[in-house]
C-alpha positions as CSV (number, residue, x, y, z in Angstrom):
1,X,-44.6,-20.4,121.3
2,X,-46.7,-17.7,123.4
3,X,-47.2,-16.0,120.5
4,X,-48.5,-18.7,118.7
5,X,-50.7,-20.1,121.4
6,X,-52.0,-16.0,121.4
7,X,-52.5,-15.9,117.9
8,X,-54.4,-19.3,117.9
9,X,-56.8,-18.0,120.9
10,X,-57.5,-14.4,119.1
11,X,-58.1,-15.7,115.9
12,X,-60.9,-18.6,118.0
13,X,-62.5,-15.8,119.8
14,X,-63.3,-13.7,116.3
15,X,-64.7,-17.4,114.4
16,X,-66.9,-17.4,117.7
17,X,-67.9,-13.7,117.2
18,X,-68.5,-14.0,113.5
19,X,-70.6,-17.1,114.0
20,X,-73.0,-15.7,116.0
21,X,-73.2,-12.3,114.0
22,X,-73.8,-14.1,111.0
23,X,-76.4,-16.1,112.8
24,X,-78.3,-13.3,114.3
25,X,-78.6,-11.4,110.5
26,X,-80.0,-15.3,109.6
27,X,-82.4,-15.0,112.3
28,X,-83.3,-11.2,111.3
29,X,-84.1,-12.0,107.8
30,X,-86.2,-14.7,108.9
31,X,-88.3,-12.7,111.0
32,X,-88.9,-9.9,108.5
33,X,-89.7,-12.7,105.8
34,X,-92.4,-13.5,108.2
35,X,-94.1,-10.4,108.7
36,X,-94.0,-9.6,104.9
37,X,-95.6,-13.5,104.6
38,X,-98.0,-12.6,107.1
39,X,-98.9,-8.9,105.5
40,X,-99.0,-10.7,101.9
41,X,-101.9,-13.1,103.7
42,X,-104.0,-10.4,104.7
């Protein structure tokens, strides 16, 4: 059961981890879409 209940926790903390990574490259890609929008308006 302890190994289970391990298992369970380990494989929460990487969905957590993966979240956020995969939100941060969202965030990234916005921001560079904005400065090429912004250098296509000049």
């Amino acid at each position: 059961m302890k190994h289970l209940s391990l298992a369970m926790l380990i494989a929460a903390a990487l969905a957590l981890v993966g979240c956020n990574t995969v939100k941060g490259v969202g965030q990234d890609i916005q921001k560079a879409g904005s400065v090429i929008e912004g250098a296509a308006k000049k």
